[in-house]
C-alpha positions in Angstrom: 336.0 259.5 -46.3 336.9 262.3 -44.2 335.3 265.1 -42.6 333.2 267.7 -44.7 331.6 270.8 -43.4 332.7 268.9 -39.9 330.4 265.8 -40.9 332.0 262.6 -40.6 330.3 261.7 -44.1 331.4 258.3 -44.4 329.7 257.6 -40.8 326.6 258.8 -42.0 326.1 257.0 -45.3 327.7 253.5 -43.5 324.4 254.1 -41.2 322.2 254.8 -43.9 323.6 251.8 -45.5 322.9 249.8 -42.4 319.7 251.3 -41.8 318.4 250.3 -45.2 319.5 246.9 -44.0 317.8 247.0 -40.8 315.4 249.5 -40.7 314.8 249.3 -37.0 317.9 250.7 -36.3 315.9 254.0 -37.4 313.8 253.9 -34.7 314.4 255.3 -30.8 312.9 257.3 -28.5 314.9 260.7 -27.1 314.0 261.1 -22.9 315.0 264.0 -21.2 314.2 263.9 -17.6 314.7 266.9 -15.3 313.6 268.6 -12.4 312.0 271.7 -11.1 314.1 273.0 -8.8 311.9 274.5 -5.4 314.4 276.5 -4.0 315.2 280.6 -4.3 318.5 280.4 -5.7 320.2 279.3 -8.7 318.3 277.8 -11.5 314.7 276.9 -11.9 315.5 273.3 -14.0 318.4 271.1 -13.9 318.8 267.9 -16.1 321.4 265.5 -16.8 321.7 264.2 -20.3 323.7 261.7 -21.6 326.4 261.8 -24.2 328.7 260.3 -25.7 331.6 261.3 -23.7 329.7 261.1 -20.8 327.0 263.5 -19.3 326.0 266.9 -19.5 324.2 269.3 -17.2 321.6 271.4 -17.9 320.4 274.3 -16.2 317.3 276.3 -17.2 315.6 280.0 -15.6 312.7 281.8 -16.7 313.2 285.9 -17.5 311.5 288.2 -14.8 308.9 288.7 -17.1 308.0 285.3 -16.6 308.5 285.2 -12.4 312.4 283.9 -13.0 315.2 286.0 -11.7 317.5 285.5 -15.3 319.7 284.0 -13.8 320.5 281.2 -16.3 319.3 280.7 -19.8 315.8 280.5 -20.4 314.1 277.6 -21.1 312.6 278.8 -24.5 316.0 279.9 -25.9 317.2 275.7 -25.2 314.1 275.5 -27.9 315.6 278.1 -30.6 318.8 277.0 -30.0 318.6 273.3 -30.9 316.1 274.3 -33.4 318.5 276.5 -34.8 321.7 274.0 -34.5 319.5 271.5 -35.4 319.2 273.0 -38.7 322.6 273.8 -39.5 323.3 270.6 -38.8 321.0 268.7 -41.4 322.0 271.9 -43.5 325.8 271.4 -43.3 325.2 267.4 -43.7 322.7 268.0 -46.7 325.4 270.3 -48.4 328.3 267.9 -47.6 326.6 264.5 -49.0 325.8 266.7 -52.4 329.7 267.1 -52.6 329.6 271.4 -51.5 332.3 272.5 -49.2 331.3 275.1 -47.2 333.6 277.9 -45.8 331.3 279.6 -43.1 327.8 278.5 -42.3 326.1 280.7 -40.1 322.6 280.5 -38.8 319.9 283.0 -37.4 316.8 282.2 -36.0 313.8 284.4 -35.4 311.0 283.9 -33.9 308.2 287.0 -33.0 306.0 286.3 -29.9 302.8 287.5 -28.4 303.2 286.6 -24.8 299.3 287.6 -24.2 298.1 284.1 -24.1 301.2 283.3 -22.2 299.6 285.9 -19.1 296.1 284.6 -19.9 295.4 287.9 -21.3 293.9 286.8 -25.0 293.8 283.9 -27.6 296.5 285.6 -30.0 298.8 283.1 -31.0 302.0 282.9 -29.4 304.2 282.1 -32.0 303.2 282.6 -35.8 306.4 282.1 -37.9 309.7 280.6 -37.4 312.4 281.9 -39.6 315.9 280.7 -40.7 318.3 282.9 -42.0 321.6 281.0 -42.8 324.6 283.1 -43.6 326.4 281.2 -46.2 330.4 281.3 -47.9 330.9 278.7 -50.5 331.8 278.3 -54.1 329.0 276.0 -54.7 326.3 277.5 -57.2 323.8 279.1 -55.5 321.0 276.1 -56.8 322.7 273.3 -55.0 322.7 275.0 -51.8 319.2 275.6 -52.4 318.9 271.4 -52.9 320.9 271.4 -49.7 318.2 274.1 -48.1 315.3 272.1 -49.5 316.8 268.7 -48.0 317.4 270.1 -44.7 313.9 271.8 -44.3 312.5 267.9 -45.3 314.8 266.1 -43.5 315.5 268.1 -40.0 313.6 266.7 -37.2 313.3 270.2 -35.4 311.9 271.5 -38.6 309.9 268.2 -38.7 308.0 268.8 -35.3 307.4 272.8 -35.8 305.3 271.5 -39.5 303.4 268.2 -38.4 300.3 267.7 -36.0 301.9 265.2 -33.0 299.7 264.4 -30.2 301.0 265.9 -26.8 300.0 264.3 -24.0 300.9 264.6 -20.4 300.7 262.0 -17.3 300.5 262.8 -13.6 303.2 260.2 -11.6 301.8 261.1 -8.0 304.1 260.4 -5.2 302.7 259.1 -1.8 
C-alpha cells in the first residue's frame, strides 16, 4: 500500500502485525542527551539526536524574560512543537488507517501560562490547559474524523504524558 495522508500505511500495520507477534518489539526507551552550554554567545543547549538519515542538531535559548538573549528557539516551544506534530501525526495516521484522505491538516496548539511560579512569585499553576485546534479539508463525514480525533487523543504518546501521573526523577552524575 502506498502513502496516505504521507503515512506509509502498509509500514505501520506490517509493525503492528509484527508487534502482535513479538510484543517486545513495543518496547524502547527514547534518550536525548545534551548540554548546557556556559558560554555568552550563541545558544544556551545543544544536542545531537539521531535519525535515520543520520544526526540532527539541536539548539535551544531561553527568552529575556527568562535571562536568555532569544537568540534561538526556546526550549519550551521544542515542547509545543512536538506535542503539536506529535498529534497530527497520530491524527493523520488515525485518519489514514480508517480509509479518510485528507487534503490539508493543519494544527494549532495553545497553551496559556502563569509564569508566577516560574519567578518564585506564587503557587498558581503554570500551565492549566492544553488545547488542539486542527484545521481540517476532507470529504470524509465529519464523525469519522471525530473516530480519527478520538484515536489520536488515546493513542498519541505526547497526549499520553500531558494526561497520566509518571514519576520524574532526577540523578546528580558528579564529575571529579
Amino acid at each position: 500500500m502506498s502513502k496516505v495522508n504521507n503515512v506509509d500505511v502498509g509500514r505501520l500495520q506490517q509493525t503492528v502485525a509484527e508487534t502482535k507477534v513479538s510484543p517486545d518489539l513495543a518496547r524502547r526507551t527514547q534518550r536525548i542527551q545534551g548540554e548546557w552550554l556556559l558560554t555568552d554567545e550563541g545558544p544556551m543547549f545543544r544536542s545531537r539526536v539521531a535519525v535515520a538519515g543520520g544526526e540532527a542538531t539541536l539548539e535551544a535559548d531561553m527568552p529575556a524574560n527568562l535571562g536568555g538573549s532569544g537568540a534561538r528557539v526556546g526550549t519550551m516551544y521544542y515542547v509545543y512543537y512536538g506535542l503539536a506534530a506529535n498529534f497530527a501525526f497520530f491524527f493523520a495516521a488515525e485518519a489514514a488507517l480508517l480509509g479518510i484522505k485528507l487534503e490539508r491538516l493543519g494544527v494549532t496548539i495553545e497553551i496559556p501560562m502563569d509564569f508566577t511560579q516560574v519567578y518564585g512569585l506564587g503557587t498558581a499553576p503554570i500551565i492549566q490547559e492544553i488545547r488542539f485546534i486542527l484545521s481540517i479539508k476532507s470529504q470524509a463525514p465529519v464523525d469519522k474524523l471525530q473516530a480519527a480525533e478520538r484515536l489520536a487523543l488515546e493513542r498519541c504518546p505526547g497526549v499520553y504524558a500531558l494526561t497520566t501521573p509518571l514519576r520524574v526523577t532526577s540523578q546528580l552524575d558528579l564529575e571529579p
